[in-house]
C-alpha positions in Angstrom: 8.5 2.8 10.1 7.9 -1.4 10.1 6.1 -3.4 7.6 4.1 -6.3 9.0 3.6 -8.7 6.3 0.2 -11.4 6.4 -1.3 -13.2 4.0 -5.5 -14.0 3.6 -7.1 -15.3 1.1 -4.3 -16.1 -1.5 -2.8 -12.0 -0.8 0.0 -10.6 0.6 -1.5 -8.1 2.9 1.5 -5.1 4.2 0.3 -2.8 7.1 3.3 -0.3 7.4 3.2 1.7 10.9 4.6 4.5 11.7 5.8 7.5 9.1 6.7 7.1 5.4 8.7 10.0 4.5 12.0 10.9 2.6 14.3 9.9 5.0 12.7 6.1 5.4 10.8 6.0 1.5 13.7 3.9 0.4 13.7 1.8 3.5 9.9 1.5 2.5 10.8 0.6 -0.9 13.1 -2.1 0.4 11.0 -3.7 2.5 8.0 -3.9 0.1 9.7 -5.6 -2.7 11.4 -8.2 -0.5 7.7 -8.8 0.8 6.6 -8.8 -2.9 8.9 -10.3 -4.4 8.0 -12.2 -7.9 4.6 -13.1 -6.2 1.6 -12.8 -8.6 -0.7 -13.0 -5.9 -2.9 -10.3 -5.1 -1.5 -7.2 -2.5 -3.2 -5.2 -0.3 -1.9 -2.4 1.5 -3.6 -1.7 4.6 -3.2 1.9 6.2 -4.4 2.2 9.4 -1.5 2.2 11.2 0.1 4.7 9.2 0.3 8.0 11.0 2.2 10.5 8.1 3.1 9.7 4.4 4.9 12.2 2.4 5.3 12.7 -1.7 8.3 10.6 -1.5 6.4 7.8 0.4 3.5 8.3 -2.5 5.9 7.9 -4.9 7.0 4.4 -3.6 3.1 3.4 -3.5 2.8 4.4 -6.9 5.5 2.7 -8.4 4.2 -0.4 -6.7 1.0 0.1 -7.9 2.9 0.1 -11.6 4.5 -2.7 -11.4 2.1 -4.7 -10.1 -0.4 -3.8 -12.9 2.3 -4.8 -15.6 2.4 -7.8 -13.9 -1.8 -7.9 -14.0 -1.9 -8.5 -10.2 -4.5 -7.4 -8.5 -3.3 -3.9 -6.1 -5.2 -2.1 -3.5 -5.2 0.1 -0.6 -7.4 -0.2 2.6 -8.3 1.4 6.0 -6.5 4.6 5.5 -5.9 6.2 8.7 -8.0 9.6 8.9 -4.7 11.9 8.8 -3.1 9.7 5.8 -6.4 9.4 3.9 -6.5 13.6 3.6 -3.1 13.1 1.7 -5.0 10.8 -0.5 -7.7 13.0 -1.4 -5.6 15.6 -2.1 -3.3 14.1 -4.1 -5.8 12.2 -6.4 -4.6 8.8 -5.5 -8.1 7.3 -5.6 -8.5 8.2 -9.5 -5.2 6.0 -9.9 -5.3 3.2 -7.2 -7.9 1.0 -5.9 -9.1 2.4 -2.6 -11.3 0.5 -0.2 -12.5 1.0 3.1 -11.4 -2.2 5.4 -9.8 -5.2 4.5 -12.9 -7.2 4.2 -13.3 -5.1 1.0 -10.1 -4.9 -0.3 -10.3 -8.9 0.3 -13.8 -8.8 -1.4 -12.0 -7.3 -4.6 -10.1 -9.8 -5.5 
């Protein structure tokens, strides 16, 4: 698993490739708070190079997604990858998190 890190718009956009599961979610968790950091800019996670997520890898999403909105910055997820975005569904994450369909939306959002 890698995290590319850009920036558009005034975000921080992540694209995180690979597989997020329990043996990397910490890894994951690392890597997106030192991209993060204290910025109260906008973040986008894009998903369409992710090819597996697990609960654990959920988890780290959704404690993002927390502390970001006690922060009031803006948080959301794009261009899930067909295989990832099942997970998604299932789990309800779209009742809970910003979900858009390509950056341009997620950029649109904000």
């Amino acid at each position: 698993m890698e995290i590319a890190t850009e920036h558009a718009n005034g975000a921080i956009i992540l694209i995180p490739s690979g597989r997020i599961d329990g043996q990397n979610a910490l890894d994951f968790q690392a890597s997106i708070n030192k991209s993060v950091g204290d910025a109260n800019q906008p973040v986008i996670l894009e998903l369409s190079q992710l090819s597996y997520i697990s609960s654990a890898g959920l988890r780290v999403i959704l404690l993002l997604a927390k502390t970001l909105s006690s922060k009031s910055v803006h948080f959301s997820i794009c261009s899930i990858a067909p295989g990832v975005k099942e997970v998604f569904e299932i789990s309800g994450f779209g009742n809970i998190i910003d979900i858009k369909d390509s950056r341009q939306d997620a950029l649109n959002a904000i």
